[in-house]
C-alpha positions in Angstrom: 164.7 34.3 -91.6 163.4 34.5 -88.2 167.5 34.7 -86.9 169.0 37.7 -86.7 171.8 38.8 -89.0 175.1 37.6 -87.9 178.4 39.9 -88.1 181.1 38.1 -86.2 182.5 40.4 -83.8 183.6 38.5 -81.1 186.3 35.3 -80.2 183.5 33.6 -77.9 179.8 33.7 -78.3 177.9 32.7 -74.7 175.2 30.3 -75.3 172.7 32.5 -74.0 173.7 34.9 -77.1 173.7 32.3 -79.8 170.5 31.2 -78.3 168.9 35.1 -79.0 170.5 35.3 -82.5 168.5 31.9 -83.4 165.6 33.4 -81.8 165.5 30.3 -79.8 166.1 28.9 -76.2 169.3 27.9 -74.8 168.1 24.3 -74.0 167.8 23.5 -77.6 171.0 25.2 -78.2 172.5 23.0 -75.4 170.9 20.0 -77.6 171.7 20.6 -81.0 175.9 21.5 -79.4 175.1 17.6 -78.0 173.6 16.7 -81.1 176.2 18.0 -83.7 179.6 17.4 -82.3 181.4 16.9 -85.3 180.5 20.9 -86.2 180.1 22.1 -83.1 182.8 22.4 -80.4 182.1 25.0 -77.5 185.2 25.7 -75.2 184.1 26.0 -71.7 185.5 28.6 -69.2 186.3 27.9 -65.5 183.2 27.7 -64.1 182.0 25.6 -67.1 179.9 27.4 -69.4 179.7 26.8 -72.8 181.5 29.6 -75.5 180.8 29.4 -78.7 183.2 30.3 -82.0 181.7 32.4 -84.8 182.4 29.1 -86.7 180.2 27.4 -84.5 177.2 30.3 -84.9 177.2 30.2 -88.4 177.2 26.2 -88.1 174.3 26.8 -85.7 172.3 28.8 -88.7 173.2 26.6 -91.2 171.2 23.5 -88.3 169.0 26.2 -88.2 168.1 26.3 -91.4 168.0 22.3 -92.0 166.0 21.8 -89.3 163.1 24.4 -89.1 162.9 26.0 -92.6 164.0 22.8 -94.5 162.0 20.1 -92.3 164.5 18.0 -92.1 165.4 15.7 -89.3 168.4 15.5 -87.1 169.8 12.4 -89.1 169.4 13.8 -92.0 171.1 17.3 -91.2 174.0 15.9 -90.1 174.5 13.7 -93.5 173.9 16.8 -95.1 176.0 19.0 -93.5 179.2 15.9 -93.7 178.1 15.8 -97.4 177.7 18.9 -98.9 178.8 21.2 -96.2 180.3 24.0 -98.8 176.9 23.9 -101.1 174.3 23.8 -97.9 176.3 26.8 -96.3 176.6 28.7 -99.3 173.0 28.7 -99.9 172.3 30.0 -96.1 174.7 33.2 -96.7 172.8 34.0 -100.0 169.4 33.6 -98.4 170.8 36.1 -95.4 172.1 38.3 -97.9 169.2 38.8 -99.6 166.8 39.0 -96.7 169.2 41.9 -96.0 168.7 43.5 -99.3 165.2 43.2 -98.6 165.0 44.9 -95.3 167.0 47.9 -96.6 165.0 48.2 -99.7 161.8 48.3 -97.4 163.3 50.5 -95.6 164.0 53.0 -98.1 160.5 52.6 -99.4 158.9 53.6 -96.1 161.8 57.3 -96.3 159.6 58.0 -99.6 
């Protein structure tokens, strides 16, 4: 997965750092936030920048996901997402895990 591994650890994500753990830019951050309102709902702060929940990072990878590994378009993410949000999200965490297993395991490999 071309995104980086996600460990909530903060209340409020910037979108500058949602935006570098997609691995993407922040306008098509800004676009998918206008895109997917029902999911994602950034809280602005008094001068009127968007700040993102963990919720709404880990609804970001699972757009992510939908979007540029799965082809899909826009449309069709958002039906998927209000129709099998549990099963769709489920299926992101396991691919993260694993990719995570991986990366340690290579790791290791290159110690020996």
């Amino acid at each position: 997965m071309p995104y980086k591994e996600f460990k909530p650890e903060k209340l409020y994500y910037t979108i500058g750092e949602v935006a570098d753990l997609l691995g993407e830019n922040t306008s098509l951050v800004r676009f998918w936030a206008q895109k997917f309102p029902d999911f994602i709902k950034p809280a602005r702060n008094k001068k009127g920048n968007r700040l993102f929940t963990a919720d709404d990072v880990s609804n970001f990878k699972l757009i992510y996901y939908l979007v540029k590994e799965r082809g899909m378009t826009l449309e069709g993410a958002q039906n998927r997402m209000k129709d099998n949000k549990d099963g769709v999200d489920r299926r992101v965490d396991v691919i993260e895990t694993l990719t995570g297993i991986k990366d340690r395991l290579q790791e290791i490999q290159k110690m020996l």
